[in-house]
N, C-alpha and C positions, 0 to 999 in steps of 0.2 A: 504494500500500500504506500499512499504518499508521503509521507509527514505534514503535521502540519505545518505551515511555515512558522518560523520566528518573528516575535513580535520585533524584533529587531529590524527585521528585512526590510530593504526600500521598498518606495511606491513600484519601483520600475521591475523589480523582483518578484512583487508581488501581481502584477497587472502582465506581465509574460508569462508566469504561471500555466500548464495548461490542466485541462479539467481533468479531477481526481477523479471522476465515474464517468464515462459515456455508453450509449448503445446499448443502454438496457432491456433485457427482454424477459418476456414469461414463457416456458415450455409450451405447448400445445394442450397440455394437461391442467397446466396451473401446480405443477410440484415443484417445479422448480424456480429460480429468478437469475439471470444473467449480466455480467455486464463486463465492459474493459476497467481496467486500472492501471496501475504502472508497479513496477518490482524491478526494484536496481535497476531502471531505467530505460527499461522495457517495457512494451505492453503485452499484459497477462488478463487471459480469460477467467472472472471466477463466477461460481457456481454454488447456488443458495441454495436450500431449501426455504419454499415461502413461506412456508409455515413458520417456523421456528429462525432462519435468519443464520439458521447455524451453515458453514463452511462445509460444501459436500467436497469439492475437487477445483485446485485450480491449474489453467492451462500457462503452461511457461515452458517455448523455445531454449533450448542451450544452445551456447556458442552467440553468435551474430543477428539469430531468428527471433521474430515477433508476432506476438497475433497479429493479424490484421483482420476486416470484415468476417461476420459469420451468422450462419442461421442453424435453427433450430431445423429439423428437417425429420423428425417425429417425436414423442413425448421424454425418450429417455438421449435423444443422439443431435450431437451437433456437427456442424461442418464448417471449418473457417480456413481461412487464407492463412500462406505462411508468408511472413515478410521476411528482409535483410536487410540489417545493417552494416551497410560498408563503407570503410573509411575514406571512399571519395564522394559522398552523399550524407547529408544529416538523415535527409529524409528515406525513409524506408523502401526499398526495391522490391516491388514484388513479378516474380515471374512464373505467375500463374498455378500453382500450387495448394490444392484442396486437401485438408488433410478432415478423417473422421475421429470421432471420438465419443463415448457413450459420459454419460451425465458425470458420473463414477469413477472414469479414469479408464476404462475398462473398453478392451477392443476397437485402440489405435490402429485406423489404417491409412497408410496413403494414398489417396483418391483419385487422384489428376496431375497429372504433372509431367514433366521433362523428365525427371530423375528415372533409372533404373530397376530394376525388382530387386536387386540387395537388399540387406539389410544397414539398414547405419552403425557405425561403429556406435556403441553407449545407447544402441536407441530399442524399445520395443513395439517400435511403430512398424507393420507390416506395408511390404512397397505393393503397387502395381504396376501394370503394364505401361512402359513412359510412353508420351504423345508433349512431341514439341508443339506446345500452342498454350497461350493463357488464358486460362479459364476464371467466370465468373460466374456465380449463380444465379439462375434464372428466374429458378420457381422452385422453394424446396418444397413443396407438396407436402405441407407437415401431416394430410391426413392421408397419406400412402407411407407404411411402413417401410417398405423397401428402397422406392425413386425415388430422385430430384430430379431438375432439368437443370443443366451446365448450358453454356454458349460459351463458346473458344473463335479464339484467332490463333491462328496457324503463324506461326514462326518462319518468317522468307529468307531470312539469310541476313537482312538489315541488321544493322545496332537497335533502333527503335521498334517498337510496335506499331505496324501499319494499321490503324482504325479505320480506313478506307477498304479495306480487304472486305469480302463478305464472309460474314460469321458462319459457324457450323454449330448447330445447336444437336444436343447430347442427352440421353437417357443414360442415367449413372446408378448404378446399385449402391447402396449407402454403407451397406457394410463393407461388399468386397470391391468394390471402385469399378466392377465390367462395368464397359458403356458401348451403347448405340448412339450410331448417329441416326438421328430423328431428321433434320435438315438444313439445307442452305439460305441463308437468307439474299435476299435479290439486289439488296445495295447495301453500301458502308458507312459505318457509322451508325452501326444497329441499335435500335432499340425497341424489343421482343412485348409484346403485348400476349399474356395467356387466360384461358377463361374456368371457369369454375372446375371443369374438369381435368386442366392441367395440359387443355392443349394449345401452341401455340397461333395463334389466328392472326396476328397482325405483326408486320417489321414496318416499321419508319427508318429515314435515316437521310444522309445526304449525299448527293450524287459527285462527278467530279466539275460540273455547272455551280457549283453549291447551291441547289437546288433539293428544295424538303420535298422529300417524294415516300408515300404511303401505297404499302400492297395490305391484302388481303389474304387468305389463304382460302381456297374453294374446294373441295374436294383434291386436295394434293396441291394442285395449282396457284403459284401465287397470281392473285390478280391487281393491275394497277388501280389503284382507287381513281386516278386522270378519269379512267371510263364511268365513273358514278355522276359527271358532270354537275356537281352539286355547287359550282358557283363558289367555292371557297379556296383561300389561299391557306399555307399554314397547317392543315388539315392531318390532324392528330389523334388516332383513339385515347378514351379516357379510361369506360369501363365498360363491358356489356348494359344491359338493360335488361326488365323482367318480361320483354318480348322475344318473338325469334326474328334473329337475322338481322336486331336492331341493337344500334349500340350507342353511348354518349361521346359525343366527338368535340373536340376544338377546334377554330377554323377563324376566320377571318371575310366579311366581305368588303369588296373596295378597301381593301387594306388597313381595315378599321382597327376597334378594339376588338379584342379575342372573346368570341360570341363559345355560348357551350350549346350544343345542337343534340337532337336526336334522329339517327339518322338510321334510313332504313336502307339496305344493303339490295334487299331483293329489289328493291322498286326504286332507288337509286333519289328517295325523297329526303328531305330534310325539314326540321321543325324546331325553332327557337327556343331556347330553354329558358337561358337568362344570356343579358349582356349589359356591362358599364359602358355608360357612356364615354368616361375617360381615362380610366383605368383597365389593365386585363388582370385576369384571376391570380392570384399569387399560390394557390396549393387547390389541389382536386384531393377531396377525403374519399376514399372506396371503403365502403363496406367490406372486409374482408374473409366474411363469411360468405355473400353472393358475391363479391368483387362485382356492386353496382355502386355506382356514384351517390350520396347523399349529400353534400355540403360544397360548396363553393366559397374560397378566404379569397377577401382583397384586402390592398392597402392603400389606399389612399388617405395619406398620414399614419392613424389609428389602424391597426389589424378587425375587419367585421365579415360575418358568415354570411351566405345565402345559402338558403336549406333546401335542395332541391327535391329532398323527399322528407317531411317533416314528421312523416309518421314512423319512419326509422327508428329502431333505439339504437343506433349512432346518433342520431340526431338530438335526442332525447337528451342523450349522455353526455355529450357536447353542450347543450344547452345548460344541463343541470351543472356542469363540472365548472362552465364559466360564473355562471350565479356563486358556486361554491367557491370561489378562488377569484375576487373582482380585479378589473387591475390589469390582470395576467392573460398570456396569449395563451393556449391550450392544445398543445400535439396527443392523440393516440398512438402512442408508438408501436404497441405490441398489444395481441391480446390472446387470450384461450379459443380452441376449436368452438367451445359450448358458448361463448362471449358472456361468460362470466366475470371473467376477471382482467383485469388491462393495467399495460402499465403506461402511467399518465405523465408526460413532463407541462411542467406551467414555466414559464417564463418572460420576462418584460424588459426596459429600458434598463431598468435598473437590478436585474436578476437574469444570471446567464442560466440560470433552470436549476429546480427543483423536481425531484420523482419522485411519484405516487403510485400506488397501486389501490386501484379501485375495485372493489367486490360489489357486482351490481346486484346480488339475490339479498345482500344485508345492507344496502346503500351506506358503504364501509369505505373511506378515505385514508389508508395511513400512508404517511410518512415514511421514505426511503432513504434516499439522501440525495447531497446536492452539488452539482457539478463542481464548483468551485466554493467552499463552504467559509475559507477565510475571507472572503469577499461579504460586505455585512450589504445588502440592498439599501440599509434606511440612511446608509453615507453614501453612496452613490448618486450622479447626477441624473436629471431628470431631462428625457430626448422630448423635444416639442415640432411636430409636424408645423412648417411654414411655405408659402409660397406668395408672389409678386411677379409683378410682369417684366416682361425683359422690353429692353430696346427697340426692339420691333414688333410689339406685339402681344409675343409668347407668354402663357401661364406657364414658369419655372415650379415647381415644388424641392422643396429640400427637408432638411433634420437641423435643430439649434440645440444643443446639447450644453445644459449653463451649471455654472458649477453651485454646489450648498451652499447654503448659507451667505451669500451674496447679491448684492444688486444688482439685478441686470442691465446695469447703466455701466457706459464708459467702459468696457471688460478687455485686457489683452486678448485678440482673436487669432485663431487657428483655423483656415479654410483646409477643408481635410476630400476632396474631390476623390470618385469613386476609379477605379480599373475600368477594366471593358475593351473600349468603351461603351458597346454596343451590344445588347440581351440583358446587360447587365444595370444595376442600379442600387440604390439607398435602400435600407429599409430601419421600421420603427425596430429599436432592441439593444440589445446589449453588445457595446464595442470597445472592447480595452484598451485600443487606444485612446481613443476619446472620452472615456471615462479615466482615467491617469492625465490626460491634460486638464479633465474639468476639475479631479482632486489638486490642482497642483493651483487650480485659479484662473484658467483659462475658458475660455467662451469656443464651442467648437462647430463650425459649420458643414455640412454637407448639401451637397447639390446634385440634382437628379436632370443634368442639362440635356438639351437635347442631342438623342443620340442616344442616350440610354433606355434600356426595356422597360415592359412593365406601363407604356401609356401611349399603346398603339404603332401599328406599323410606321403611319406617315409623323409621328413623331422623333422615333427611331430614326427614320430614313433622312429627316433634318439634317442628321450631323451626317449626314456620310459627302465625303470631300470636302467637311469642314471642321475637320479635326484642330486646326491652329486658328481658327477664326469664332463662329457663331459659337462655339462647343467652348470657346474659353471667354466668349462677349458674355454670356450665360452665367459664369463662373463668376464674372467680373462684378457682372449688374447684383450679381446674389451678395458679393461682398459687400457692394455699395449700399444696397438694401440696408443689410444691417447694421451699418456704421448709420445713414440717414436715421431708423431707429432709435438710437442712440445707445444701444446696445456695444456693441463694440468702440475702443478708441482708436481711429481710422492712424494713429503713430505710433500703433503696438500690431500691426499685421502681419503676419507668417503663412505662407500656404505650404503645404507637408500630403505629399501623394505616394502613393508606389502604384508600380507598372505606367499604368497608360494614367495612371493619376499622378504620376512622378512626371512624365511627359508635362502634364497640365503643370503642374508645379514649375516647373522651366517656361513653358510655354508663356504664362499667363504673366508671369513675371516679366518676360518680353515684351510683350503687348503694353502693359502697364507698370513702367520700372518703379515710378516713386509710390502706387501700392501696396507693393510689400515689400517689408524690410529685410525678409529673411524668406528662401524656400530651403525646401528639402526636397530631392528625389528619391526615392527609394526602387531599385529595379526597372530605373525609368526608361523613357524611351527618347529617345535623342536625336537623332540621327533615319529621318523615313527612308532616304533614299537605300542607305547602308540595310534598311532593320529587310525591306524587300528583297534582297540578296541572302541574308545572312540571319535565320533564325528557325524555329522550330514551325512557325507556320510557315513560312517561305518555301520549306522542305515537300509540302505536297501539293497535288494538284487543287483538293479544296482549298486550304491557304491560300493559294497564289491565287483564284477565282474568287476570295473574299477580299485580299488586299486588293483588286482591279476594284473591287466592287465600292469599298468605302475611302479609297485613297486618289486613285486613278490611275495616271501616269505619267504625267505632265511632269515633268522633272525639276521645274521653276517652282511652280506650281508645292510641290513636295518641298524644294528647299526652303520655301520662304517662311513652311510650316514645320521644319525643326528647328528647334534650339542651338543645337550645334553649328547652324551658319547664321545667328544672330546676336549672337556673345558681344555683338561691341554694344544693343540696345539693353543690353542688362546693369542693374543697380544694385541686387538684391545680395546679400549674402548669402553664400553655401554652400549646403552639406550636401554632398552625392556617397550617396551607399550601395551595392551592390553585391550579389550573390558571386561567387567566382566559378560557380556552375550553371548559370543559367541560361537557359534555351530558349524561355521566351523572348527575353530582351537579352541577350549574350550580354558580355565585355565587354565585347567589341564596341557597344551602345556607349559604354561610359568613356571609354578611351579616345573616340571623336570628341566627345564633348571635352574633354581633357585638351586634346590638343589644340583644339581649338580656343579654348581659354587660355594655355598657354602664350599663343600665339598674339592672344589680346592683352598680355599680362595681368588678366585677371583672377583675384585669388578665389580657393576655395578651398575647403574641407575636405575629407574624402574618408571611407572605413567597405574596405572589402575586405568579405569573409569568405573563408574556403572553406570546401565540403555544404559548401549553401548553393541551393537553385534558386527559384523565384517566388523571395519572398522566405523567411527566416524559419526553419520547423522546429529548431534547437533552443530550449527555455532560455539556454545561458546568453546565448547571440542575441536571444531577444529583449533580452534585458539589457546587454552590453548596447542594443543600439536605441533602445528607451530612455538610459542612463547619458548617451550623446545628446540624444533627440533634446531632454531637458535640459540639459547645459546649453545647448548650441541656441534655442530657443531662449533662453532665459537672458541671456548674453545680449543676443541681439535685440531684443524687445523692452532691455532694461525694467525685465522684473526678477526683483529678488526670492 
């Protein structure tokens, strides 16, 4: 287990922290309870009994191995990933590796995988038959004793995993690892839709147009969904239906917000369910007993439900568990075949989750535990949903995140801009870093510019080839907003991004030097022309059909929108951080930008870590660069 920290520790020590429990689950039966932890620095699977709490068996790799993901896959047997850690990576490698194991400890075997039928030196884990490809699970069929279903990718010969390959999906015996191949799926970058019965009916995915394309499966036959001519883009199953041949689907018309549909297969019709006007769904809740749709979350600020079948008891439960717990957002994460028993996490701005397990025949709520438990909620700051128009028009929405106990007048400000740029966005909740700058006294912004998911295609599609312009105006006017407020003191400004938010962070500081005093990039991106040549999305044919798509090619056009060929309009002071393993934004990204300041003799800061990719997985790194973030910030902003 973890320790608790010391009351000693810094803010920055204890705000990198990561969570002492995640992934909790209940058996299929309800005898058991499951979850991750961590053990000398590792993650270890253990295993409760629910009743009593007491320690039945915990899972712990020797050597360099970790748990990684796993399901439960009948009442007494689990199935998870093995990870590695290697010392040119923090973060865990996993290459595809199912191993089994009974609740008990009792009749380890190795499931899936590369490796050979030996046996391991020290180990009593039984091998199978190796198969170069990594596997994930699909469906473990917790009420078939015997099978799961696997999907694998096949191993080409590359260094990486090709996710453009088409999958091969797998019937796997739980105890002795034999498997069937069931079938192929018809494009890359799968993702396997299965129905009450455990058979697979639908693959989505993306073409090399990047292009979201949906089949079907008909008697053996994948069929294209293009042929149901149902007028929608986006077009995504969600869950079956209590019809036949009809299922609930996502889609889009005129590139709107994401509508949830019910659509009939045989007759190629469709029927509205629900849709926002300006917002699209944030989470689809299935029933996982019929795996039908009952609830619809959006955000639009505040997390709120639409109950598409209110006579559910998910729905029911859901509704009573919010009443029971106000305040708080509400996940089902697990639950028993008989939907007795479930395990509940609640969570908010100010609480990164708590677990519960709820016994619905005795309307029973206990207490389990909680992700991060030295973290107190009632000293954490309070996320406030804002929005204001931009420059031209546009309704911006963002996040103010303001520290305790203080007045939100006059506040040193931290614009804190999101990755992406684009699927992606802000949401209400708990974010460690922004909660460590609001303890520290800082006022924290985020911004949901356009360009980013979550409020429609033609919003989305705003920022595309305006990655260094409307997407940082956006940024800008959100700043301005708040300082007119009087919320922030417009001569204590700092903006602090990583990835494509580190990009902003450089970018926006170009556009407007005497803004901010101070950025920060983290894993930024610097450099377009360079990043189009030389990165992990670069490497395939989607990548390179998405960078046409949101960047262009205009090569003027590209330079006038990196940082690194405008270093002479900068003012700001800075710190540039970097992974020394990272493939999204490589090196390469910061080294332009390097030489190029050089060039302008402009100073700056710099802290790259090795054995890091994109984006910090290692407590201690994460701390070491929280512990810069507040000095480098505090410095510049002249607060003590």
């Amino acid at each position: 287990m973890i320790a608790i920290p010391s009351t000693h520790a810094s803010n920055a020590e204890l705000f990198s922290r990561g969570s002492e429990y995640t992934d909790l689950k209940i058996s299929p039966n309800g005898k058991y309870i499951s979850a991750v932890t961590a053990h000398q620095g590792k993650k270890t699977l253990v295993i409760l009994k629910t009743d009593t709490k007491q320690l039945v068996h915990a899972i712990y790799f020797p050597g360099n191995a970790e748990v990684g993901d796993y399901e439960w896959v009948n009442s007494e047997r689990l199935v998870l990933q093995k990870m590695y850690l290697k010392g040119w990576s923090e973060q865990p490698l996993y290459y595809g590796e199912l191993m089994a194991v009974n609740a008990d400890g009792t009749k380890a075997t190795y499931l899936f995988g590369y490796n050979n039928g030996q046996m391991q030196t020290g180990s009593h884990i039984k091998k199978n038959t190796a198969i170069r490809a990594t596997a994930y699970i699909l469906d473990p069929l917790p009420k078939d004793e015997k099978y799961m279903l696997v999907n694998a990718i096949a191993w080409n010969g590359g260094s990486n995993l090709d996710y453009s390959q088409n999958q091969q999906v797998y019937r796997v015996d739980v105890n002795s690892g034999t498997r069937k191949k069931i079938l192929t799926s018809p494009v890359g970058y799968t993702t396997f839709l299965t129905n009450f019965e455990g058979e697979v009916k639908f693959a989505s995915g993306i073409n090399a147009d990047n292009e979201t394309k949906l089949f079907y499966r008909d008697n053996g036959d994948w069929i294209d969904s293009k042929n149901l001519n149902l007028g929608l883009t986006d077009f995504n199953p969600i869950s079956f239906s209590d019809q036949p041949n009809t299922i609930f689907a996502a889609g889009r018309e005129q590139d709107d917000t994401l509508g949830v549909y019910k659509v009939n297969l045989s007759h190629g019709t469709k029927e509205k369910v629900i849709q926002e006007d300006k917002i699209d769904p944030s989470h689809f809740w299935i029933n996982k007993q019929t795996k039908q749709l009952y609830a619809v979350e959006y955000q639009d600020g505040y997390p709120t439900y639409d109950f598409v079948d209110p006579a559910d008891a998910h729905s029911k439960l859901l509704k009573q568990l919010l009443a029971s717990l106000p305040g708080h957002q509400i996940h089902i994460v697990s639950e028993t075949t008989d939907a007795n028993q479930f395990i509940i996490k609640a969570f908010n701005d100010r609480n990164p989750g708590d677990y519960y397990l709820f016994i619905a025949d005795k309307k029973q709520l206990i207490y389990l535990v909680a992700e991060k438990k030295w973290l107190d909620p009632e000293q954490m700051a309070e996320v406030k949903p804002i929005h204001f128009t931009s420059r031209d028009g546009k309704t911006i929405n963002g996040y103010l995140t303001l520290p305790n106990n203080k007045e939100a007048k006059n506040l040193p400000l931290i614009v804190n801009p999101h990755g992406g740029p684009h699927g992606v966005r802000d949401w209400w909740g708990f974010n460690s870093q922004n909660q460590l700058l609001a303890k520290e006294g800082f006022a924290v912004l985020q911004v949901n510019f356009r360009g980013s998911g979550g409020y429609g295609k033609k919003f989305e599609q705003a920022g595309y080839l305006n990655w260094g312009t409307n997407i940082q105006y956006d940024i800008i006017d959100a700043t301005q907003h708040v300082i007119e407020q009087g919320i922030a003191n417009k001569e204590q400004v700092c903006i602090v991004g990583s990835s494509f938010g580190g990009y902003s962070a450089l970018q926006s500081a170009v556009i407007e030097p005497t803004l901010f005093k101070c950025a920060i990039g983290f894993s930024g991106l610097y450099d377009l022309p360079l990043w189009k040549q030389d990165s992990d999305v670069s490497n395939s044919n989607y990548g390179q059909s998405y960078q046409e798509e949101v960047l262009g090619n205009d090569i003027n056009n590209l330079k006038a929108m990196s940082p690194a060929y405008n270093v002479n309009k900068l003012q700001a002071t800075l710190l540039l951080v970097h992974g020394e393993d990272d493939e999204r934004t490589p090196l390469t990204q910061l080294e332009s930008l390097e030489n190029a300041l050089k060039k302008q003799q402009f100073p700056y800061q710099k802290m790259v870590i090795s054995n890091e990719g994109h984006g910090f997985y290692n407590d201690t790194h994460q701390a070491m660069y929280y512990e810069k973030m507040l000095e480098f910030i505090k410095e510049n902003l002249n607060v003590k």
